[in-house]
N, C-alpha and C positions, 0 to 999 in steps of 0.2 A: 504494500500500500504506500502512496506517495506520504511523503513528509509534508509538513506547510506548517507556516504560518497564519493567520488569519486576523483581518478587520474588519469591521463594519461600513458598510456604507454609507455616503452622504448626498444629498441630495447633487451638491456638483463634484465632477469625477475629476476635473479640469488643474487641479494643483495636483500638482508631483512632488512640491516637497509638505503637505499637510497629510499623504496619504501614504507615504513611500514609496511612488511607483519608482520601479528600478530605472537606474540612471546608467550603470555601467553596459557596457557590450560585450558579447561572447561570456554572457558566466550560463546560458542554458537555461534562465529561468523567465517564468513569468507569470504574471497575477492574472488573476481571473476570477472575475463576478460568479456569484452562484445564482439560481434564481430559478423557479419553478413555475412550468406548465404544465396544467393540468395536477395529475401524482407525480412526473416526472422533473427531475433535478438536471438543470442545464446550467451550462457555462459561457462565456464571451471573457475573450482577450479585454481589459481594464483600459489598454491602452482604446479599443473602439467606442468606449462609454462618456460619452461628453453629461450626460444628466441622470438619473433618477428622480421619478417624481409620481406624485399621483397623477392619475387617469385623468387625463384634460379632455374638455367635450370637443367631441369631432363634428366637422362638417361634411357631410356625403354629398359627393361627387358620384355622377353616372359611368356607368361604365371600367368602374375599378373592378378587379378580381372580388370573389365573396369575401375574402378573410381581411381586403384594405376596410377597414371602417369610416376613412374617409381623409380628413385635412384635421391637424393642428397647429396653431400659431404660438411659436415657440421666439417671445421675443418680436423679433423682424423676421423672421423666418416663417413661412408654413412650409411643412411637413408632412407625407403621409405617413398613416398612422396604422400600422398590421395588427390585426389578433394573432398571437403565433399559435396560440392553444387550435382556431380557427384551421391557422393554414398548417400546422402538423396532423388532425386528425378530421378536420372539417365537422367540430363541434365543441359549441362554446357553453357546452353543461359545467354547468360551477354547484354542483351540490353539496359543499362544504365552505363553512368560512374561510374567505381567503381577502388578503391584502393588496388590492389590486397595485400595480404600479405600471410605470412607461419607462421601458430604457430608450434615451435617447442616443443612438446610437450614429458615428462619423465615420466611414470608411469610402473607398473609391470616391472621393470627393462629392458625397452625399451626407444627407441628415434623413433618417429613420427614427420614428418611434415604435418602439413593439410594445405588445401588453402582453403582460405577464401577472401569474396569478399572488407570489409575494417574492422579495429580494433577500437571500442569506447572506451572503458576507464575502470579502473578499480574500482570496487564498493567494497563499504564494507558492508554487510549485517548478520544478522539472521539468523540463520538456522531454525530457528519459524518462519520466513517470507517463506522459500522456501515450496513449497508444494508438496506431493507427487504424482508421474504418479496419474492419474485415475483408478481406476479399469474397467477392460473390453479391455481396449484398447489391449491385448494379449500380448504373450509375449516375443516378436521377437523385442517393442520398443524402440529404441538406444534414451530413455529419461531417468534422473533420476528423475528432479523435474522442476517445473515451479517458478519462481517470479515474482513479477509487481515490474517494477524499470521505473521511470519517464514517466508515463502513457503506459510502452509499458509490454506485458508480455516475457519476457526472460526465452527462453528454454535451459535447462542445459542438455546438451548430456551426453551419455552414453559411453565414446571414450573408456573405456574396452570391449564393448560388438561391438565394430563397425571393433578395432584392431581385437577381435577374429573372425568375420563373415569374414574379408579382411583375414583370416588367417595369421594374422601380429602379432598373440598373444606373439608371445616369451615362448610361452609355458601355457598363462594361462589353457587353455584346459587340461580336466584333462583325462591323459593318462589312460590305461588300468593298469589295479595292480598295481597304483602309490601311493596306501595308505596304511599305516603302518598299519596293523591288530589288533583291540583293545583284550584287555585278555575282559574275561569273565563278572567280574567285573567291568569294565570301561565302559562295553557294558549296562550295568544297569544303569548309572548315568544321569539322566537328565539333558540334556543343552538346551541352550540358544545361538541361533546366527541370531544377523539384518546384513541387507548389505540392501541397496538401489539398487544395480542392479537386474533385474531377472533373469540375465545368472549366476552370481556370487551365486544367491541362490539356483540356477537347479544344480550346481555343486557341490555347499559347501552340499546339500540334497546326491546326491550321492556319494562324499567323505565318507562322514560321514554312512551311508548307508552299502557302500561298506567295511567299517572299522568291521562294525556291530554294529555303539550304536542305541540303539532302541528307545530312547526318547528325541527327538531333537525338540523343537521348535523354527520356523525360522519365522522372521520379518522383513519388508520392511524397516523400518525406526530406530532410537534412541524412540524417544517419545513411538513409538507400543510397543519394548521391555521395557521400562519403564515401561510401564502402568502395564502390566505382572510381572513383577518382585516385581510392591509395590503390585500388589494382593497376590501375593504367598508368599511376606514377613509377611503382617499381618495374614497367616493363621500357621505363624511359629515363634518358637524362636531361638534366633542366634545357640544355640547349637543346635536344630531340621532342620535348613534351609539345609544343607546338604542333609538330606533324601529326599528333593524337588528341588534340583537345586544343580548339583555340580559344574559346569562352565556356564563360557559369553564368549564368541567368538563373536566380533563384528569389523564392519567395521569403518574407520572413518568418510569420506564424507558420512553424511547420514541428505536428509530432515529432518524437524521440530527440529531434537537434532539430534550432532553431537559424535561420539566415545568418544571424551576426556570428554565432558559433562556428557554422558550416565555414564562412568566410575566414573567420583569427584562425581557425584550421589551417585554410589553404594558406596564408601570409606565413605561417608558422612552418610549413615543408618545404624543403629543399628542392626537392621537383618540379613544384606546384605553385611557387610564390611568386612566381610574375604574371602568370595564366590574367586575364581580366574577368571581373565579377561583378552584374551588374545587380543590384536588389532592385526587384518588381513586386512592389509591395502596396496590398489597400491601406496601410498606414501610412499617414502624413503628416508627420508633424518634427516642428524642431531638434526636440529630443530623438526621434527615430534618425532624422540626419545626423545630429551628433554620433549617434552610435554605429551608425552606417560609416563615418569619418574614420573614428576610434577603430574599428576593425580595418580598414583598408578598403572599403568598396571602392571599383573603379567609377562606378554611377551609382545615382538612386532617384529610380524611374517610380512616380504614383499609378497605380494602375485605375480606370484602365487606357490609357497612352498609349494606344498602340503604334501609331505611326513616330513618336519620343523612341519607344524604347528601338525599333527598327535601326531607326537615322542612326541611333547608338552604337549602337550594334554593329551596323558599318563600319562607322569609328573607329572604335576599339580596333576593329578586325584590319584595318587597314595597314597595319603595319605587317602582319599573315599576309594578305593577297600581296604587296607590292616584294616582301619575299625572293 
């Protein structure tokens, strides 16, 4: 069972130093909301949580999905507003006391509210603790990973893949000809990219696809690309590793090892530490740069940017093609 620490929550998520969201990069940890729907005990990354708050009355707009309840005015902001209880099992029976709240949540450069049925607390945990989906379960599941925290198992949703199915994405959906066309050259360079979602990897596959680079290997997790990366560093030396690997394109929240981990990795080996690594990440925020700095990333691209992280891409690779 994971270790943790634990605090309570406050209505704003927004200070990092009243709440101790982690500041360092690469130590593998990270905090995460508790908070229940329905009987079920779910989780979100701390850093996506801009508010908690009670249940603010909505305005119903036509034509949303059944589970959007409608608009909140958050501030200067409106917002839509999800039932998650709704859109996890397409029913909003509440026959038990419950403590309704709204997490207002900020990723892929959007604002969500969800309802949820009450908020427990916030934990500090491993990303070696969190474990990844199962395989088999398909690939339509708005999970990323599970933990066990105080005998209970805590499901960690998938609120990218739930945004884009509510088509709430803000764009992460990847349009038609939104990808910058790789030269010839670029199209030869073998890469590397984990993400934890499986909508985020069916996209980043056709991005990359559609661009035309032909050797791309993609993984669920940090640890999967790891594992990859030290096989095909001992089958090379730092001036050959190039002809086997020219970029890492990786997400940050990701089971068992997390982006900034995955990266102090790479800077840390001999083989491996020049390679470029770009974080594509729905986190945005100054502290995420900072920690993206702290480790070595070569970029750090907000998702979803598809046409940014392309041009990058290029970039980077440019010194491989001219070769």
């Amino acid at each position: 069972m994971a270790t943790a620490t634990s605090t309570m929550p406050s209505a704003s998520m927004s200070s990092t130093a009243s709440h101790g969201i982690l500041l360092d990069a690469g130590t593998n940890e990270v905090e995460i909301l508790v908070f229940r729907v329905g009987e079920q005990h779910c989780g979100v990354n701390v850093a996506k949580v801009r508010q908690v708050h009670t249940v603010e009355l909505t305005t119903f707009l036509p034509r949303f999905p059944e589970s959007v309840d409608g608009v909140i005015r958050i501030r200067n902001e409106v917002v839509p507003a999800v039932d998650l209880q709704k859109y996890l099992w397409g029913t909003t029976q509440r026959d038990v006391p419950t403590d309704e709240r709204q997490l207002l949540l900020e990723f892929n450069n959007q604002v969500i509210a969800f309802r949820v049925e009450a908020v427990d607390r916030v934990h500090r945990v491993s990303w070696n603790d969190i474990l990844p989906v199962p395989q088999g379960l398909g690939k339509d599941v708005s999970v990323t990973g599970v933990v066990h925290l105080e005998g209970r198992i805590i499901t960690l949703l998938d609120f990218e893949s739930i945004a884009a199915e509510l088509d709430l994405s803000g764009g992460t959906q990847l349009p038609v000809d939104s990808t910058v066309e790789a030269t010839k050259g670029a199209t030869q360079c073998p890469l590397v990219f984990a993400d934890d979602s499986a909508l985020i990897r069916r996209m980043m596959e056709a991005a990359l696809g559609q661009a035309g680079y032909e050797d791309v290997r993609i993984f669920s997790d940090g640890q999967e690309a790891w594992d990859y990366l030290q096989e095909i560093a001992r089958q090379n030396t730092p001036d050959s590793i190039r002809q086997s690997l020219s970029a890492i394109i990786t997400d940050v929240e990701m089971p068992r090892m997390d982006g900034f981990s995955l990266t102090k990795k790479i800077r840390e080996h001999q083989v491996l530490k020049d390679l470029p690594v770009i974080l594509f990440s729905s986190l945005v925020s100054k502290d995420n740069e900072k920690k993206g700095r702290q480790v070595g990333a070569t970029a750090q691209i907000s998702k979803p940017k598809w046409e940014e992280l392309s041009s990058t891409l290029l970039d980077v690779l440019g010194d491989v093609t001219q070769a």
